[in-house]
C-alpha positions in Angstrom: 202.5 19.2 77.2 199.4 21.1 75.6 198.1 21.1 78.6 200.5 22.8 80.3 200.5 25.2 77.1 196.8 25.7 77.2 197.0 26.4 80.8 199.8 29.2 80.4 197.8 30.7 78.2 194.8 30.6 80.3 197.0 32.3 83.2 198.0 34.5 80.6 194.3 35.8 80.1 193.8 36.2 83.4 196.2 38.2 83.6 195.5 40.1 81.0 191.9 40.8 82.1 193.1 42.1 85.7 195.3 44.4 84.3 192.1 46.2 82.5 190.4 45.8 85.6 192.7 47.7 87.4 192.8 50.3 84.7 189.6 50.7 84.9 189.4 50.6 88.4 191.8 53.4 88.6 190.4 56.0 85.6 187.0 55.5 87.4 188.3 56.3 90.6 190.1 59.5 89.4 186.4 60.2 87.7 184.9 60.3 91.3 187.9 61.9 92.9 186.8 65.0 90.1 183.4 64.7 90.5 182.9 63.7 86.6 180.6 60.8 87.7 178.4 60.5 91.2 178.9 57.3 93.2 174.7 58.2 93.9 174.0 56.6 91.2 173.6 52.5 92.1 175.4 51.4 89.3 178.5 53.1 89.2 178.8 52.9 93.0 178.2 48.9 93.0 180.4 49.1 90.0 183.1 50.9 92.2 182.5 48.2 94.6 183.0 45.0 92.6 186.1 46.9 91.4 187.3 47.8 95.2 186.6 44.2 96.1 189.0 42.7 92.9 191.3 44.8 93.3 192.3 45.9 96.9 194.0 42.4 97.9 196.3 43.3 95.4 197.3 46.7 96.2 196.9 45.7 100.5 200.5 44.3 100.5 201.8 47.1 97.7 200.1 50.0 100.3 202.3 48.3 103.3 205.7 48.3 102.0 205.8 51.7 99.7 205.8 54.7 102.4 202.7 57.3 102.2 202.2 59.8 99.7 199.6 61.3 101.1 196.5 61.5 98.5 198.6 59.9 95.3 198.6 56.4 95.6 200.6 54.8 93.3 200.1 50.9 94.6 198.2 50.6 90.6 201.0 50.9 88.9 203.4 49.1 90.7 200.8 46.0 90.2 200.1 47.4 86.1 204.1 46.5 86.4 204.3 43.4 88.4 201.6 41.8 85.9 203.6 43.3 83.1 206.8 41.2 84.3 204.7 38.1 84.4 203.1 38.4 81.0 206.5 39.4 79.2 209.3 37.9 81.2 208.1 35.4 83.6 205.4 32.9 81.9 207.8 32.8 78.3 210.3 31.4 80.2 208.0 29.0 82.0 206.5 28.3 78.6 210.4 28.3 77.1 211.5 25.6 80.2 208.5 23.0 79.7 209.3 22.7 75.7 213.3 21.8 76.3 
């Protein structure tokens, strides 16, 4: 059983750490969509990259189902929710079903 405890909580980090990343992902994008920072710069463009590269599978099957909005994609925060739902709802009750 503290295996299965420790390993919740590990998921639980994970996703934790993925939703930042996709925070981040998305203020940095919004940055470049203004022009506050310039993807000619290597780092923040390989930075955009690893971000892209994280975080795209994610929002692929999110940009399929919800209908175009033209420049506002809001496939982020449908995933910011998703996670939220398994980090408040969905792993307690895991962790609640393994202890009974």
């Amino acid at each position: 059983m503290p295996f299965v405890n420790a390993l919740l909580q590990i998921v639980d980090l994970l996703l934790y750490i993925l939703t930042w990343i996709i925070v981040i992902q998305a203020i940095l994008s919004w940055l470049v969509a203004f022009n506050v920072i310039n993807t000619h710069n290597d780092f923040v463009r390989s930075l955009l990259y690893a971000l892209d590269r994280i975080t795209e599978p994610l929002y692929r099957p999110i940009r399929r189902i919800m209908p175009d909005f033209g420049a506002l994609d809001l496939s982020p925060m449908v995933v910011l929710l998703l996670l939220y739902i398994l980090r408040s709802i969905v792993l307690p009750q895991i962790q609640m079903a393994l202890v009974y």
